[in-house]
MARLUM-248562 format. One record per residue (C-alpha): x, y, z; residue number from 1. Coordinates in steps of 0.2 Angstrom, whole numbers, padded with zeros to 4 digits. Layout:
N
<drenlo x="X" y="Y" z="Z" i="NUM"/>
...
// end
This chain:
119
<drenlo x="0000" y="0000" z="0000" i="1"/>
<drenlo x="0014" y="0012" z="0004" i="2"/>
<drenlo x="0026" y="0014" z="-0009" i="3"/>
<drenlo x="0043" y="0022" z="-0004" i="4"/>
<drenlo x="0057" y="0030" z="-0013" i="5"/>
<drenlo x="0073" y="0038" z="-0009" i="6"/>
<drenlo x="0085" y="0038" z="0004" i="7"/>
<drenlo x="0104" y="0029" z="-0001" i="8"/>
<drenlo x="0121" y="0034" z="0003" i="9"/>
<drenlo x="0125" y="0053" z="0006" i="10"/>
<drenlo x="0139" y="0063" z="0011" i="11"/>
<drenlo x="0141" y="0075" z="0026" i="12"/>
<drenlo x="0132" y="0091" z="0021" i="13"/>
<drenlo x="0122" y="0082" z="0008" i="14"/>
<drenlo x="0104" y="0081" z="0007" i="15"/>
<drenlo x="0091" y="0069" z="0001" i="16"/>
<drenlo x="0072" y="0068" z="0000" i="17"/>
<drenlo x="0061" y="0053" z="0004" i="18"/>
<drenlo x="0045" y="0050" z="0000" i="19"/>
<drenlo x="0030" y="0039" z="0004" i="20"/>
<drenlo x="0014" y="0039" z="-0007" i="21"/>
<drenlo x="-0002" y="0029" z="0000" i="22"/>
<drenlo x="-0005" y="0021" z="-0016" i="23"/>
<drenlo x="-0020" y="0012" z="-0013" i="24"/>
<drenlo x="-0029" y="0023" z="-0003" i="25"/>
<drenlo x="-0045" y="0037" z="-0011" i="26"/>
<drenlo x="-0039" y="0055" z="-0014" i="27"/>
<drenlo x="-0052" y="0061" z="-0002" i="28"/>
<drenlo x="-0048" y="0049" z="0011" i="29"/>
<drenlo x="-0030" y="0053" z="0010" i="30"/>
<drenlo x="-0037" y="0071" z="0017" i="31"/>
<drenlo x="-0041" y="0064" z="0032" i="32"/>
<drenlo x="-0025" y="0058" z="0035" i="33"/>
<drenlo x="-0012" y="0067" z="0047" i="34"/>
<drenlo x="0007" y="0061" z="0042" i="35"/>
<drenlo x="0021" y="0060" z="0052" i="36"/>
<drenlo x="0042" y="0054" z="0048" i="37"/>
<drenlo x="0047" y="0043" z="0060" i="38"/>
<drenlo x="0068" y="0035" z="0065" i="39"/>
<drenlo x="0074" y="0024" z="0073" i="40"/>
<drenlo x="0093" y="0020" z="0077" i="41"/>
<drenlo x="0097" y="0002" z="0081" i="42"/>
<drenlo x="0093" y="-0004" z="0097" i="43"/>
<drenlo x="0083" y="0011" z="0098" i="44"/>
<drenlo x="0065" y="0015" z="0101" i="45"/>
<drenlo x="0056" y="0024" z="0085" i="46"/>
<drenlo x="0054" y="0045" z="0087" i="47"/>
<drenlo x="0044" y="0054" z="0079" i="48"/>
<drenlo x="0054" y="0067" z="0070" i="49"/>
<drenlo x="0042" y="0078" z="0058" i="50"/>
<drenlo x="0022" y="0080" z="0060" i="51"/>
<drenlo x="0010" y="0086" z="0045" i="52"/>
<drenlo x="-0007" y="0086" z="0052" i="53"/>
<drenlo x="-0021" y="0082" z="0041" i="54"/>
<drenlo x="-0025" y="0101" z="0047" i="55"/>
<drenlo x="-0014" y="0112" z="0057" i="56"/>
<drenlo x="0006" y="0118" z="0056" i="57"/>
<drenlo x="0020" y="0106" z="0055" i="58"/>
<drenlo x="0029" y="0102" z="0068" i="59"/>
<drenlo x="0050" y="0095" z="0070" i="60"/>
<drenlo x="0060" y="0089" z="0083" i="61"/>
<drenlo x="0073" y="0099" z="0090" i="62"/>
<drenlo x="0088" y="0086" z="0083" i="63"/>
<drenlo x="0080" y="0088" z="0064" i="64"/>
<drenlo x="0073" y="0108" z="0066" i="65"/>
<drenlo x="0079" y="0120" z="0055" i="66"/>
<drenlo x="0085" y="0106" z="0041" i="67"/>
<drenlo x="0073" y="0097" z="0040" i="68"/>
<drenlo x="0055" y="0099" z="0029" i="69"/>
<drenlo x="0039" y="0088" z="0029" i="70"/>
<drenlo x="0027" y="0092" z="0016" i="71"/>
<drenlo x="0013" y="0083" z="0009" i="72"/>
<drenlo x="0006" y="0081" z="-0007" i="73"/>
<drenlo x="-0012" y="0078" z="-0006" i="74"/>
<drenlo x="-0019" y="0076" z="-0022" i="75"/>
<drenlo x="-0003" y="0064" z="-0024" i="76"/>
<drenlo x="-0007" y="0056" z="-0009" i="77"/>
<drenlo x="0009" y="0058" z="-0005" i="78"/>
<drenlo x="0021" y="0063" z="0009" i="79"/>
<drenlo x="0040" y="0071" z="0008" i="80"/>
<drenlo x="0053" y="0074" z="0020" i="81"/>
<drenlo x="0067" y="0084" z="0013" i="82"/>
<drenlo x="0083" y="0081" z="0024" i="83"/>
<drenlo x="0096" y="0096" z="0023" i="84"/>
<drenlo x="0113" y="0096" z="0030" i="85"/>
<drenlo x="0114" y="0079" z="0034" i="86"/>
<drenlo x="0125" y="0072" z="0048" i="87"/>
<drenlo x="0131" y="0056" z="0052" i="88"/>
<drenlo x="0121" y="0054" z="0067" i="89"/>
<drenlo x="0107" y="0056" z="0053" i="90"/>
<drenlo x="0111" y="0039" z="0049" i="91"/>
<drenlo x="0096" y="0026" z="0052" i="92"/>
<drenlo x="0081" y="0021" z="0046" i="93"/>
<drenlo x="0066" y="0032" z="0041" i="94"/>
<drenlo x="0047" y="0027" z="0041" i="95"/>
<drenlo x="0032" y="0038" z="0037" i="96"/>
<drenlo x="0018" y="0036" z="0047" i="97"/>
<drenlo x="-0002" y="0037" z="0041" i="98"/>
<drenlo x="-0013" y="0041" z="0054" i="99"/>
<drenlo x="-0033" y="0047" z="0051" i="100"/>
<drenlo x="-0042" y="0057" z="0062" i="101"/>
<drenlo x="-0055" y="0043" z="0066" i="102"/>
<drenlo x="-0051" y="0027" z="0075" i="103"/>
<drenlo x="-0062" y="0017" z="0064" i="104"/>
<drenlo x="-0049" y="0018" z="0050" i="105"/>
<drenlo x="-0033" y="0010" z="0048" i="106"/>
<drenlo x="-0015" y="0018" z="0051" i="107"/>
<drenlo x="-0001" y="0013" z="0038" i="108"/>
<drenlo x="0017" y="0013" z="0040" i="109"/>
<drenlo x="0029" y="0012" z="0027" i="110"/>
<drenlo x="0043" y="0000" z="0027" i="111"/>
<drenlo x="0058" y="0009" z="0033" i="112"/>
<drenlo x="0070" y="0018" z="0020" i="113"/>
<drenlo x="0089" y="0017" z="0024" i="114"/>
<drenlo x="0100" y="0034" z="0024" i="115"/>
<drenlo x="0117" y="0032" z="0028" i="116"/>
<drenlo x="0126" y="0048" z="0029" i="117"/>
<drenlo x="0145" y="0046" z="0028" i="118"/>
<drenlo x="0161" y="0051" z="0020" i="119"/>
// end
């Protein structure tokens, strides 16, 4: 359902841009749907590192503020997080996170997108 792209292998300084696009899922539904980048370091819990709301601002966690962006496409049913700046300690794996505002629908998670910053 959730089809991924980008990520790889990028210099210090560098930048890339993930993506996740709900394939599957109805343009209108898609509206409904807040979206959130997730990371998660080995033999480390997942955190949350950039919210788009279905409504509402964008929000960042201080280790990612300032380089990098969330945006979403709705009409694409798609979500982005341009990653600027990158540092090693940037190196994990990313997941992006589906969430609708009601409980009765399902939340998707992608399957995890591998950047590896490093000289």
């Amino acid at each position: 359902q959730i089809v991924e792209s980008g990520g790889g292998l990028v210099q210090p300084g560098g930048s890339l841009r993930l993506s996740c696009r709900a394939a599957r899922m109805i343009t209108s539904t898609f509206w409904c749907y807040s979206t959130d980048w997730y990371r998660q370091a080995p033999g480390k819990e997942r955190e949350v590192i950039a919210r788009a709301p279905n409504s509402g601002s964008t929000d960042y966690a201080d280790s990612v503020r300032g380089r990098f962006t969330i945006s979403r496409d709705n009409s694409k049913k798609t979500v982005f997080l341009q990653m600027n700046s990158l540092k090693s300690e940037d190196t994990v794996v990313y997941y992006c996170h589906f969430k609708h505002s009601s409980t009765q629908f399902p939340e998707y998670w992608g399957q995890g997108i591998q950047v590896t910053v490093s000289s």
